[in-house]
N, CA, C and O atoms as a CHARMM CRD file, in Angstrom:
* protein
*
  356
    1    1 UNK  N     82.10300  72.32300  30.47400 PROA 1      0.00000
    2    1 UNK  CA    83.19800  71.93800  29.61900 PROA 1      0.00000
    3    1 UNK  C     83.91700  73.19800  29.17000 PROA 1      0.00000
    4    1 UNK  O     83.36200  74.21400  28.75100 PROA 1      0.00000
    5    2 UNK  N     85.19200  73.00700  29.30900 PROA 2      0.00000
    6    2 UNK  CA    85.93300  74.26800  28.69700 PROA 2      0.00000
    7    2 UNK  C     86.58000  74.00300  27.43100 PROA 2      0.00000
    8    2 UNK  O     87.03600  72.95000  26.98600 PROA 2      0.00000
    9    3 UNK  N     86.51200  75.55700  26.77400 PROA 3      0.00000
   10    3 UNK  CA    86.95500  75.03500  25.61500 PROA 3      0.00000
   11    3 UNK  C     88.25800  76.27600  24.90200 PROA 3      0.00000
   12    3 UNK  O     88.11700  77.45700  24.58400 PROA 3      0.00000
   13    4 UNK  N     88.77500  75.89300  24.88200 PROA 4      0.00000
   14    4 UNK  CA    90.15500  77.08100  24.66500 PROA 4      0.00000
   15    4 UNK  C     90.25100  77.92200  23.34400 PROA 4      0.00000
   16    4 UNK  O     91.13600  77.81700  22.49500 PROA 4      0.00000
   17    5 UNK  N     89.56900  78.46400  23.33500 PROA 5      0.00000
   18    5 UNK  CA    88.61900  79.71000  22.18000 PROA 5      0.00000
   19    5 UNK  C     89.97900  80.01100  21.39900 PROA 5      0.00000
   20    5 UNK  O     90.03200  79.65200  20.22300 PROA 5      0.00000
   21    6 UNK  N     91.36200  80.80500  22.11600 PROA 6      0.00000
   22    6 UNK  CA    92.22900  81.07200  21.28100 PROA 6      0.00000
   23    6 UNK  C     92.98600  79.75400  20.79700 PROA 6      0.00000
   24    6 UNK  O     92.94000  79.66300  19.57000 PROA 6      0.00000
   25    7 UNK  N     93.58900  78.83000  21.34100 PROA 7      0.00000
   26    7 UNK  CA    94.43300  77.47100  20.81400 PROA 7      0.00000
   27    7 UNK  C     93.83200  77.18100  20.18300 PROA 7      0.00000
   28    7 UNK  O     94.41800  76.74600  19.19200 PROA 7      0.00000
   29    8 UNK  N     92.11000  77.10900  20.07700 PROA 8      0.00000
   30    8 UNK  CA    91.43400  75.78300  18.64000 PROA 8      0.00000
   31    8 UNK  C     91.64100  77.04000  17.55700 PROA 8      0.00000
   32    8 UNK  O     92.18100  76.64000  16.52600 PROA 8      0.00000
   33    9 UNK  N     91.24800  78.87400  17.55400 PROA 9      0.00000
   34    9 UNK  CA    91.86100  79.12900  16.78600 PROA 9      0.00000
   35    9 UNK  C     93.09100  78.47800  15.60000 PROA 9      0.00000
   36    9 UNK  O     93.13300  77.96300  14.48200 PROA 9      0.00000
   37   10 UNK  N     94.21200  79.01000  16.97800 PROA 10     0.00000
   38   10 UNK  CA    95.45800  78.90100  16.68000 PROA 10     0.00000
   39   10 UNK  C     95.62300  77.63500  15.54700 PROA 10     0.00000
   40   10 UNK  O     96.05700  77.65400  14.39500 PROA 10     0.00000
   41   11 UNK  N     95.29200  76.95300  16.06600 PROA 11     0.00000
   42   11 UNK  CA    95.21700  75.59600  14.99700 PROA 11     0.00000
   43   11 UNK  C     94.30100  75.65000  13.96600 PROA 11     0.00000
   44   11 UNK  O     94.61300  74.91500  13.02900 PROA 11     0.00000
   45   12 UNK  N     93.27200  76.27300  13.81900 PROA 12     0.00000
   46   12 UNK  CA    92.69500  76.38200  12.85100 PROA 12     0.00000
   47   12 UNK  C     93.68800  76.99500  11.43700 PROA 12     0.00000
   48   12 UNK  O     93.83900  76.60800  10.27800 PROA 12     0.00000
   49   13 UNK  N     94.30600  78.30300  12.37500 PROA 13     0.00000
   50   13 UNK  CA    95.08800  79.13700  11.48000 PROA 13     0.00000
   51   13 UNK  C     95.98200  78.32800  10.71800 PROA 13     0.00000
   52   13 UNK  O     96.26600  78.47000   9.52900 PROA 13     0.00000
   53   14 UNK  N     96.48200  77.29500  11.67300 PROA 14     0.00000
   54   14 UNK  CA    97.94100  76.67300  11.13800 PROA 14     0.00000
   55   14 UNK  C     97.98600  75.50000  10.37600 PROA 14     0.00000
   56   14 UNK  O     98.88700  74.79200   9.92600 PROA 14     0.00000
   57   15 UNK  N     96.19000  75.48700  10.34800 PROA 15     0.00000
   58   15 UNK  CA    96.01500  74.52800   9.21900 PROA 15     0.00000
   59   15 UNK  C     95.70900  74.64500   7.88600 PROA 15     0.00000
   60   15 UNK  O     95.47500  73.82700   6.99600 PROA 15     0.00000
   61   16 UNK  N     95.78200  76.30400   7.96400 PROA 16     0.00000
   62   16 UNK  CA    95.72300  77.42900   6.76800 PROA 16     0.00000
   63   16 UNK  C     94.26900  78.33600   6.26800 PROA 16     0.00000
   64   16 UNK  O     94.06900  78.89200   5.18800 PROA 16     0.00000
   65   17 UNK  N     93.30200  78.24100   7.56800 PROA 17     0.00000
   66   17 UNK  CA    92.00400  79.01100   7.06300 PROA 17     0.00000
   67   17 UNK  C     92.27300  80.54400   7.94600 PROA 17     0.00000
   68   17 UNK  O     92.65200  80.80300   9.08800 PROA 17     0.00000
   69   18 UNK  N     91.91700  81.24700   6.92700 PROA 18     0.00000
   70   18 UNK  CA    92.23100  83.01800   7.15600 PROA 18     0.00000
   71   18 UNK  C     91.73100  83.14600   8.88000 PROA 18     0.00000
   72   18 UNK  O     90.68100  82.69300   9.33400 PROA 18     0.00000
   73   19 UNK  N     92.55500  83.71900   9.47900 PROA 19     0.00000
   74   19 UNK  CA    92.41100  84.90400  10.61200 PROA 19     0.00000
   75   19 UNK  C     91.19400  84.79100  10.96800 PROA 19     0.00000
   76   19 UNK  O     90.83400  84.13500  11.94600 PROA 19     0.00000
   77   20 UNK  N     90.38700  85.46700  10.15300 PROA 20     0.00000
   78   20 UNK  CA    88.96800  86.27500  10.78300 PROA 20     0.00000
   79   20 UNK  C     88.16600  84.78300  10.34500 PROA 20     0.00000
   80   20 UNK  O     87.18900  84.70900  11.09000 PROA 20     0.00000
   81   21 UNK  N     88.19700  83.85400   9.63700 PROA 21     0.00000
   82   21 UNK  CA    87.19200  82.73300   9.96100 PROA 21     0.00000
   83   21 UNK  C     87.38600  82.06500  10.94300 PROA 21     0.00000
   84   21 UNK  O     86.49200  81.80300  11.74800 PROA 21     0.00000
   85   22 UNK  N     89.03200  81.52400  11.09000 PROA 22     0.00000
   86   22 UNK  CA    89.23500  80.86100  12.43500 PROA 22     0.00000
   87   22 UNK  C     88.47800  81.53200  13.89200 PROA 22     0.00000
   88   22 UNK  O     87.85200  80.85400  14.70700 PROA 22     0.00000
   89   23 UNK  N     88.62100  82.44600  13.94600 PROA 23     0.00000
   90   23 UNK  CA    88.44200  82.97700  15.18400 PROA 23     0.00000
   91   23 UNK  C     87.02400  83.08200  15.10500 PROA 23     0.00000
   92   23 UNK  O     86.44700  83.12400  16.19200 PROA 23     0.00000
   93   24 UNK  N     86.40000  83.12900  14.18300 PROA 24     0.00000
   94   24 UNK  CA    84.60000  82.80600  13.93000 PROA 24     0.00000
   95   24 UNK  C     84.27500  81.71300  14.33700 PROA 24     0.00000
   96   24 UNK  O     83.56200  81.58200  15.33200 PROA 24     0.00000
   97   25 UNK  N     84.76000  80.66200  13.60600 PROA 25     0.00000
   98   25 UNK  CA    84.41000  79.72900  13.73600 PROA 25     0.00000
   99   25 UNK  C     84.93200  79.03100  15.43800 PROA 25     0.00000
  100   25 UNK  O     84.35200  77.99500  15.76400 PROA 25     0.00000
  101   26 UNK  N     85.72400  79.46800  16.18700 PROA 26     0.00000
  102   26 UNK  CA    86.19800  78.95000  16.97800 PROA 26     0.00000
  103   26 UNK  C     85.00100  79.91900  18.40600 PROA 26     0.00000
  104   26 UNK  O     84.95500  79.54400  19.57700 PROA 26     0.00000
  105   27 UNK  N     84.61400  80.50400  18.13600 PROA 27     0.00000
  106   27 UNK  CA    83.56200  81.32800  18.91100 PROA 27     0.00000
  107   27 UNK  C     82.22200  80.57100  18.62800 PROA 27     0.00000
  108   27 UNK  O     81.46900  80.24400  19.54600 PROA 27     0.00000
  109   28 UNK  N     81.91900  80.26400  17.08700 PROA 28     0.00000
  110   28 UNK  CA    80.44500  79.79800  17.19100 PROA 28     0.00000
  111   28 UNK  C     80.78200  78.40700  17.84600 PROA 28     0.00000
  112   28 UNK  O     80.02000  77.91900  18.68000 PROA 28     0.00000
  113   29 UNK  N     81.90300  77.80100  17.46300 PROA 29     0.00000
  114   29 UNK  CA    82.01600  76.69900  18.31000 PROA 29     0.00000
  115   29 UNK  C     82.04400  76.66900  19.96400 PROA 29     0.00000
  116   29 UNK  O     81.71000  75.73200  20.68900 PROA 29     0.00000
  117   30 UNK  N     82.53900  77.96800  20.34200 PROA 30     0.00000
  118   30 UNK  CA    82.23400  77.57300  21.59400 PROA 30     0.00000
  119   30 UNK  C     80.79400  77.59500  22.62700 PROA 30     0.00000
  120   30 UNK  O     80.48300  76.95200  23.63000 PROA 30     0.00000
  121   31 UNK  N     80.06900  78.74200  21.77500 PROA 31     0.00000
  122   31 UNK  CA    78.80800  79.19700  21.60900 PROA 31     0.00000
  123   31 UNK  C     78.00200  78.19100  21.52500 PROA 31     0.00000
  124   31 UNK  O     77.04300  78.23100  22.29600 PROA 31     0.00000
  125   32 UNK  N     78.13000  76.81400  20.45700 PROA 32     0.00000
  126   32 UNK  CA    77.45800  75.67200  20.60400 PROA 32     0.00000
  127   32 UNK  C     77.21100  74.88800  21.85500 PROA 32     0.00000
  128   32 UNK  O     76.16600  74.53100  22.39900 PROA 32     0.00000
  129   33 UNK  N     79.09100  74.64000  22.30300 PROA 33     0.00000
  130   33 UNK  CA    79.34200  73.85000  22.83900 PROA 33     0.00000
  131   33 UNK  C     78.87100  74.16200  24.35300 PROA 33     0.00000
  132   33 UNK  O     78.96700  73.20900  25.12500 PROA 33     0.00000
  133   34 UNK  N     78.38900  75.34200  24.86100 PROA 34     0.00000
  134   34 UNK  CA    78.04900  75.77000  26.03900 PROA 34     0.00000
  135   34 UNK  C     76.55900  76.30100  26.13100 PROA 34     0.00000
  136   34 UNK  O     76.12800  76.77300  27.18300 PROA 34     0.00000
  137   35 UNK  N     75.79100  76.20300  24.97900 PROA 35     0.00000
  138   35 UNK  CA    74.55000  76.47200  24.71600 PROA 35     0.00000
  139   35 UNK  C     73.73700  75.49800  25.53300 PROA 35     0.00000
  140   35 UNK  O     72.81500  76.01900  26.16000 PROA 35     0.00000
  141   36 UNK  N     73.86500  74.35900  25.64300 PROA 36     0.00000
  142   36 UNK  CA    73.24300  73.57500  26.21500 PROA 36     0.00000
  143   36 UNK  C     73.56100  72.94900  28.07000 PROA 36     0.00000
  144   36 UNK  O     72.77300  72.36900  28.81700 PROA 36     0.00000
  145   37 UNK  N     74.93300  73.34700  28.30400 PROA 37     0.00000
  146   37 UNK  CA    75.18100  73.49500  29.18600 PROA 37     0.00000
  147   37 UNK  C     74.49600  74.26600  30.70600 PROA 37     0.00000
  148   37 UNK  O     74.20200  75.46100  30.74200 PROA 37     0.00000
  149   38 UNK  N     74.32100  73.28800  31.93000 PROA 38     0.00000
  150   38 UNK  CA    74.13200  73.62800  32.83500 PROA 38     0.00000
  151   38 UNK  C     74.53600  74.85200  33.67800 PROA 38     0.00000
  152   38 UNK  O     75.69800  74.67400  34.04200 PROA 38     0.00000
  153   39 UNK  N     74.05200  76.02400  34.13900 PROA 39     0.00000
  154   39 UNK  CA    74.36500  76.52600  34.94000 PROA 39     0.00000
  155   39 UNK  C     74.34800  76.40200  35.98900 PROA 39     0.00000
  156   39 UNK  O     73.69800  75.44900  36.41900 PROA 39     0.00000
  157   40 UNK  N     75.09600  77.35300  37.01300 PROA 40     0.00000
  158   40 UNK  CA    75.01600  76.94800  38.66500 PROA 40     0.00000
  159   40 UNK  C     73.59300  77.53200  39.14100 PROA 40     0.00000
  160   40 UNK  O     73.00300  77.20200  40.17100 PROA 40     0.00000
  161   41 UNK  N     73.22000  78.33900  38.31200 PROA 41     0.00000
  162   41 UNK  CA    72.07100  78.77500  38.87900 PROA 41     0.00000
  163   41 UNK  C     70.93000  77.80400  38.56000 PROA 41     0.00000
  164   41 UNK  O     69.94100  77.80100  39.29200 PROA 41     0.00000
  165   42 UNK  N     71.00800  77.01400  37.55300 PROA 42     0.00000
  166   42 UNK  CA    70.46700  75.83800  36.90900 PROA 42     0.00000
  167   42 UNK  C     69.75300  74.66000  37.61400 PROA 42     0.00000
  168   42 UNK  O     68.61100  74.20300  37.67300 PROA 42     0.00000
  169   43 UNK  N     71.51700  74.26900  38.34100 PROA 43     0.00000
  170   43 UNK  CA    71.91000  73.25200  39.11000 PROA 43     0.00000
  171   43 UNK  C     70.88300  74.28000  40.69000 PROA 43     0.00000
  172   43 UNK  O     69.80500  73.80100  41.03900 PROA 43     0.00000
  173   44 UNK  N     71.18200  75.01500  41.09800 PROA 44     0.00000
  174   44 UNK  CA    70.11700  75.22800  41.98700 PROA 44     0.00000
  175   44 UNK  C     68.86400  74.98600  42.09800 PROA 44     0.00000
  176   44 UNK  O     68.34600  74.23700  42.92700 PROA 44     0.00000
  177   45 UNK  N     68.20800  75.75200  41.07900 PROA 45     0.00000
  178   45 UNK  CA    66.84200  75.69400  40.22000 PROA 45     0.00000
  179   45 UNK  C     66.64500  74.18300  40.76500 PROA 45     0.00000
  180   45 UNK  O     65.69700  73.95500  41.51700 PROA 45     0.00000
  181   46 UNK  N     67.42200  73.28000  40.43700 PROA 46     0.00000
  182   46 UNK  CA    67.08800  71.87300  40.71800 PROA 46     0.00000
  183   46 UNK  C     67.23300  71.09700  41.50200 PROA 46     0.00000
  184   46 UNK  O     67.05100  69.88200  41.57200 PROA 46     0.00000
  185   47 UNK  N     67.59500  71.87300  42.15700 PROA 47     0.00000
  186   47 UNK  CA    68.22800  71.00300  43.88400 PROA 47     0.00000
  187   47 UNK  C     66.88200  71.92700  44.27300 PROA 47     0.00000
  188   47 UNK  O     66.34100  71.40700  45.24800 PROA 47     0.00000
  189   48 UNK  N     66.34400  72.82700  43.94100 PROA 48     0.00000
  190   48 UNK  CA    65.00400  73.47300  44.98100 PROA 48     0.00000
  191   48 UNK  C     63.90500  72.93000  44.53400 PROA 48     0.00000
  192   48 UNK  O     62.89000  73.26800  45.14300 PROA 48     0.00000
  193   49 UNK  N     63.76700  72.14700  43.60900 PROA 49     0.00000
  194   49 UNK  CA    63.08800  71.49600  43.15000 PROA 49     0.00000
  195   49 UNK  C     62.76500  70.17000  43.57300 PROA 49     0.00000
  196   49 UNK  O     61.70800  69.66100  43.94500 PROA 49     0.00000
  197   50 UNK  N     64.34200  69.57400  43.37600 PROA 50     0.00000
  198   50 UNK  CA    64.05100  68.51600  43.78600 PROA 50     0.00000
  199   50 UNK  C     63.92700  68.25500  45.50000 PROA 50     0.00000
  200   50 UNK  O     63.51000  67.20300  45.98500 PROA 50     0.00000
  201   51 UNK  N     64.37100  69.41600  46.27200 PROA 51     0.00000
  202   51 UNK  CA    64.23300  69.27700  47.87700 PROA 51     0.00000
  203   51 UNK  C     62.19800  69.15900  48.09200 PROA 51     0.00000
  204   51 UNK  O     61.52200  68.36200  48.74100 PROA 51     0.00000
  205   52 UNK  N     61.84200  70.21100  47.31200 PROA 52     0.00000
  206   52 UNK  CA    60.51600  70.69100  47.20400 PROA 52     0.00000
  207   52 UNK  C     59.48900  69.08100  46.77300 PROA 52     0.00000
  208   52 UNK  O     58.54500  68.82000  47.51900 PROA 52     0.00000
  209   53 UNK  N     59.74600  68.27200  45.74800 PROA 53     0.00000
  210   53 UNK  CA    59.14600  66.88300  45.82300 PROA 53     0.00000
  211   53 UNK  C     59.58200  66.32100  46.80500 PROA 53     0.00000
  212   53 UNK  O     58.73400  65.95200  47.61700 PROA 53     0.00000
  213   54 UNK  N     61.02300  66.04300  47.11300 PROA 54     0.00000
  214   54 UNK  CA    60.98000  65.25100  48.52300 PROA 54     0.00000
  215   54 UNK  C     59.89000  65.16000  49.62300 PROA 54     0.00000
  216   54 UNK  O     59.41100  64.20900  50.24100 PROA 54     0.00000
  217   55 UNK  N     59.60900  66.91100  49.64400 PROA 55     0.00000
  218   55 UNK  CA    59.27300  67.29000  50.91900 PROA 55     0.00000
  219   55 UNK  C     57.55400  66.55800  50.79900 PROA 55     0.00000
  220   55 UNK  O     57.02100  65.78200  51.59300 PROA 55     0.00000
  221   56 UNK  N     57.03400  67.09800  49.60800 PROA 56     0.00000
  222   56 UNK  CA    55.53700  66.46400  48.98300 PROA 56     0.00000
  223   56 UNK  C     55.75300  64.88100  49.07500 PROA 56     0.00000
  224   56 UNK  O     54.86400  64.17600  49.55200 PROA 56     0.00000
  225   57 UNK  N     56.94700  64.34100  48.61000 PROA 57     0.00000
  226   57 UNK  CA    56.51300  62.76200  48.79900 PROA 57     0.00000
  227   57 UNK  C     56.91700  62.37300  49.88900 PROA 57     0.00000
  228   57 UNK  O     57.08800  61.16300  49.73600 PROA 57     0.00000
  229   58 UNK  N     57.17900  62.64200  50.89800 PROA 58     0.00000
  230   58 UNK  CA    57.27200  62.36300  52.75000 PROA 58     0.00000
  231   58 UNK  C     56.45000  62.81200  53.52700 PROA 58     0.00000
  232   58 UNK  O     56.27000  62.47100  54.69600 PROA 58     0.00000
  233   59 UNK  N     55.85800  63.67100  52.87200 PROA 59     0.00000
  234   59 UNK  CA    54.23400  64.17700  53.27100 PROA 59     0.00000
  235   59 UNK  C     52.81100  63.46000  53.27800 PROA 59     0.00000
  236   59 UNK  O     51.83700  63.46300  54.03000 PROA 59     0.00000
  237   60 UNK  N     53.25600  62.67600  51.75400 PROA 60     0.00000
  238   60 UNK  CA    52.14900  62.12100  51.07100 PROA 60     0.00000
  239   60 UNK  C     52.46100  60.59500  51.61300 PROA 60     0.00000
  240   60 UNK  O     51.47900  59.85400  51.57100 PROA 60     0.00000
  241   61 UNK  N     53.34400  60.17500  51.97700 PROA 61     0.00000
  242   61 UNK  CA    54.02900  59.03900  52.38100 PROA 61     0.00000
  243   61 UNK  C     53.31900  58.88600  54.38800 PROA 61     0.00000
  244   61 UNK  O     52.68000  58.07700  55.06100 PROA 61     0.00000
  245   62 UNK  N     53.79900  59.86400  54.51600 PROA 62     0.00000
  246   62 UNK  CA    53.36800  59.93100  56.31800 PROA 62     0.00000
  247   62 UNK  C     51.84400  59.89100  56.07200 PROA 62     0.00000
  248   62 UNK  O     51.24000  59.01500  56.69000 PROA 62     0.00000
  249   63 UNK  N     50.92800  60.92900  55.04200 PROA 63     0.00000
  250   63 UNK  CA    49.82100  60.65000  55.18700 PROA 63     0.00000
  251   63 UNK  C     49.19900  59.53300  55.13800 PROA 63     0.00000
  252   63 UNK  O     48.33800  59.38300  56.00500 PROA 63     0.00000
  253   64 UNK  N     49.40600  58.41000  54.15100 PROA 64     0.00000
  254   64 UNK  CA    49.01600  57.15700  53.57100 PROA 64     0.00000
  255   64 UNK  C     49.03300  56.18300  55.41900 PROA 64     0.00000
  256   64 UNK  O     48.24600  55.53600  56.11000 PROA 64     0.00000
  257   65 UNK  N     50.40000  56.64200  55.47200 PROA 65     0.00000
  258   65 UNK  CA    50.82000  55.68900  56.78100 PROA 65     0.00000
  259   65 UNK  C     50.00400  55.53500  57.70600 PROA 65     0.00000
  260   65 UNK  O     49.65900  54.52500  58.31900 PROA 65     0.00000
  261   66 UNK  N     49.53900  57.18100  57.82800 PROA 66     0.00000
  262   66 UNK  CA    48.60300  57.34000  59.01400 PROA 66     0.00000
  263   66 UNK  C     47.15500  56.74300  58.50500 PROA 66     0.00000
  264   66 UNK  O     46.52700  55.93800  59.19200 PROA 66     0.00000
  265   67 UNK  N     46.82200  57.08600  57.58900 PROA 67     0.00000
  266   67 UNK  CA    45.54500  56.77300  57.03600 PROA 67     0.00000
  267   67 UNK  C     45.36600  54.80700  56.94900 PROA 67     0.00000
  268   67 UNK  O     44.44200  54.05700  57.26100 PROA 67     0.00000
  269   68 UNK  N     46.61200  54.58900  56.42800 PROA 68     0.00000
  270   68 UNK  CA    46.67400  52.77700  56.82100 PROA 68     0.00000
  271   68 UNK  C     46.63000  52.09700  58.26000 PROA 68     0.00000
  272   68 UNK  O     46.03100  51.06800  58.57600 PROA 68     0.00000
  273   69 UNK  N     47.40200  52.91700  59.04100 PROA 69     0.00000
  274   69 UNK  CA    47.26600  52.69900  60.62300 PROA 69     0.00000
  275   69 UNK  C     45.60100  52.68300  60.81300 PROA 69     0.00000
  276   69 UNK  O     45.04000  51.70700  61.31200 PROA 69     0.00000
  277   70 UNK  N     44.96700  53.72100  60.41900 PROA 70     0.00000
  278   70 UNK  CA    43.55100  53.50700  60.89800 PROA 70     0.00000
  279   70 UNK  C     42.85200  52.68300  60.61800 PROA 70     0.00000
  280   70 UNK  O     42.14700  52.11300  61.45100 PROA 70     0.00000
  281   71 UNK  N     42.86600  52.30800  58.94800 PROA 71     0.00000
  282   71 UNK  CA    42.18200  51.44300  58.19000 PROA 71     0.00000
  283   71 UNK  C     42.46800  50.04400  58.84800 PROA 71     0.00000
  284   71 UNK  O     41.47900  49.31600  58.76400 PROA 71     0.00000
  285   72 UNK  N     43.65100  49.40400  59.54400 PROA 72     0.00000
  286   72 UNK  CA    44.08200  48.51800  60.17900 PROA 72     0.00000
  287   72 UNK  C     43.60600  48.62400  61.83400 PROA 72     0.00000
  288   72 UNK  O     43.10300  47.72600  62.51000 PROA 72     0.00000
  289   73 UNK  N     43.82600  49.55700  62.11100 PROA 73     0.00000
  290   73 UNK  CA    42.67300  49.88300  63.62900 PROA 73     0.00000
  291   73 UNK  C     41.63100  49.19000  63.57400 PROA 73     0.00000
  292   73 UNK  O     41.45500  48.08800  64.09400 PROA 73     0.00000
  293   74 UNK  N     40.57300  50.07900  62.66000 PROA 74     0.00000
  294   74 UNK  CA    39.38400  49.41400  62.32400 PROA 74     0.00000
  295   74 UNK  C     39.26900  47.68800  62.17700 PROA 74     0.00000
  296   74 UNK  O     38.93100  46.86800  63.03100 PROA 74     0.00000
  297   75 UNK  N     39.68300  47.48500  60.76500 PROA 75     0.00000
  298   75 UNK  CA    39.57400  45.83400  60.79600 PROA 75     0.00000
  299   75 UNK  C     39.65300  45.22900  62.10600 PROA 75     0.00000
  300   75 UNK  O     38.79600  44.44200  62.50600 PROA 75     0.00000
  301   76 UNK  N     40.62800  45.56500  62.76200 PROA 76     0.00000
  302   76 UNK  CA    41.10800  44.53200  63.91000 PROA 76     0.00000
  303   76 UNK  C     39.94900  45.38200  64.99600 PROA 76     0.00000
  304   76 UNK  O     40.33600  44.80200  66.01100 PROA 76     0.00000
  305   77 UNK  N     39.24300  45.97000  65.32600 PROA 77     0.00000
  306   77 UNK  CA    38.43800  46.44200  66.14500 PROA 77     0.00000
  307   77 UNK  C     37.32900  45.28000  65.82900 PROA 77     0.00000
  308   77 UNK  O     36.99600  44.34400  66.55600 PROA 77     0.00000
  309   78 UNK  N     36.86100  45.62400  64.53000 PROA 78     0.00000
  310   78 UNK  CA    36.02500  45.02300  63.62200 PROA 78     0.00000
  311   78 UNK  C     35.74300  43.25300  64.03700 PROA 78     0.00000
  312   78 UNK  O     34.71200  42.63200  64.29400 PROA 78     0.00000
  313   79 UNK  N     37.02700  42.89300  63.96000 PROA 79     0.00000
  314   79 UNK  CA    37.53200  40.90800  64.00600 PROA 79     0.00000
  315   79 UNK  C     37.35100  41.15700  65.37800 PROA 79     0.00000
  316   79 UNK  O     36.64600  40.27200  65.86200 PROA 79     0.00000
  317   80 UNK  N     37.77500  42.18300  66.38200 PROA 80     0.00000
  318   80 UNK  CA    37.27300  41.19700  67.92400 PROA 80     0.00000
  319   80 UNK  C     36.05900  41.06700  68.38100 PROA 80     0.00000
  320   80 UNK  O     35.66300  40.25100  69.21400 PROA 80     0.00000
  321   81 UNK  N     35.08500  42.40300  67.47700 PROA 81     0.00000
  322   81 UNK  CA    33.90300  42.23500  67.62200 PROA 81     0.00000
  323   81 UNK  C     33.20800  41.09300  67.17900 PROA 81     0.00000
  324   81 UNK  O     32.46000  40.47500  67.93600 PROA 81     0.00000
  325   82 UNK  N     33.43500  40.71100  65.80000 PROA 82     0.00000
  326   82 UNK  CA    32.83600  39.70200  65.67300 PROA 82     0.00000
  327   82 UNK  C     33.20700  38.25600  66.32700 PROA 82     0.00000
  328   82 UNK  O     32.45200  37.28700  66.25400 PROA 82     0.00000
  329   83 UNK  N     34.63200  38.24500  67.05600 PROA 83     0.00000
  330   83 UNK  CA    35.02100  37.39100  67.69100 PROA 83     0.00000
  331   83 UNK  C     34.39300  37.03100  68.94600 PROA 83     0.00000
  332   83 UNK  O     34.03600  35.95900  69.43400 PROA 83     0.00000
  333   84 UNK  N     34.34900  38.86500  69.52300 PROA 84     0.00000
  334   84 UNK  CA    33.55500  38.15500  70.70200 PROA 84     0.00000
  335   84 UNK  C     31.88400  38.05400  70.64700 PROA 84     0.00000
  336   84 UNK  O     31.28300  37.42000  71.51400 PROA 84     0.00000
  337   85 UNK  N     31.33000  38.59100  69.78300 PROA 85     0.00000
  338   85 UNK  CA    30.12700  38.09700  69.15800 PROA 85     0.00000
  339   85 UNK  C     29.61000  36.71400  69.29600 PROA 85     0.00000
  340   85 UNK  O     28.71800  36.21400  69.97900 PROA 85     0.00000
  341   86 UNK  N     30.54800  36.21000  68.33500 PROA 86     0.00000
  342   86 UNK  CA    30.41000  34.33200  68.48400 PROA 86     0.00000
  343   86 UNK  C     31.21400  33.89300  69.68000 PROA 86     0.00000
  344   86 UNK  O     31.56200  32.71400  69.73300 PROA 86     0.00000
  345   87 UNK  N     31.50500  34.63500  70.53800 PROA 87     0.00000
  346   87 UNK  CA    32.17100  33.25400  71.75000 PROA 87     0.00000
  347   87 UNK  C     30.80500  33.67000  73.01800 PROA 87     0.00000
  348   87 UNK  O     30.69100  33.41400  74.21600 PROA 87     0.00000
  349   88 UNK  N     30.28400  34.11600  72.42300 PROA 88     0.00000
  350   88 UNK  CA    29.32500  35.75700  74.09900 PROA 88     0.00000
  351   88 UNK  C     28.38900  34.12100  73.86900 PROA 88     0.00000
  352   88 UNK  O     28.65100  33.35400  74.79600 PROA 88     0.00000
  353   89 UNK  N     27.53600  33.60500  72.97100 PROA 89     0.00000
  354   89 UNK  CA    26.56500  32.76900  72.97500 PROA 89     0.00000
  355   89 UNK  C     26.77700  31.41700  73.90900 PROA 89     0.00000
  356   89 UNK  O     25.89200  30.56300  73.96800 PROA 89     0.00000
């Protein structure tokens, strides 16, 4: 957000508070108003971040997959055995 340090002055002045407060006050104001504000380096910080979980939950995602593929291997290995178990008699 931008904030026009000399014009909010200016108006401060012309609403009749001395010189040297306006221009105080129009600095701590901007000082507030950008205190909390994002940087670009910020906004990086968080795009490497957030690329970095992606990468862990497509990891952790493929693992499960693979690990369910087997667990489903099995069972169905499991059911023809016992299938052909009871038809062999």
């Amino acid at each position: 957000m931008a904030l026009d340090t000399l014009s909010y002055a200016r108006r401060l002045k012309s609403a009749g508070m001395p010189d040297a407060q306006a221009e105080a006050v129009a600095e701590a104001t901007l000082d507030f108003v950008t205190a909390g504000a994002a940087t670009t380096i910020d906004v990086a910080d968080l795009k490497t971040d957030i690329n970095a979980l992606e990468q862990r939950l497509i990891y952790k995602m493929e693992t499960l997959s693979r690990q369910l593929s087997v667990r489903m291997g099995g069972l169905v290995a499991v059911g023809v055995a016992i299938l052909a178990a009871i038809i062999k008699p």
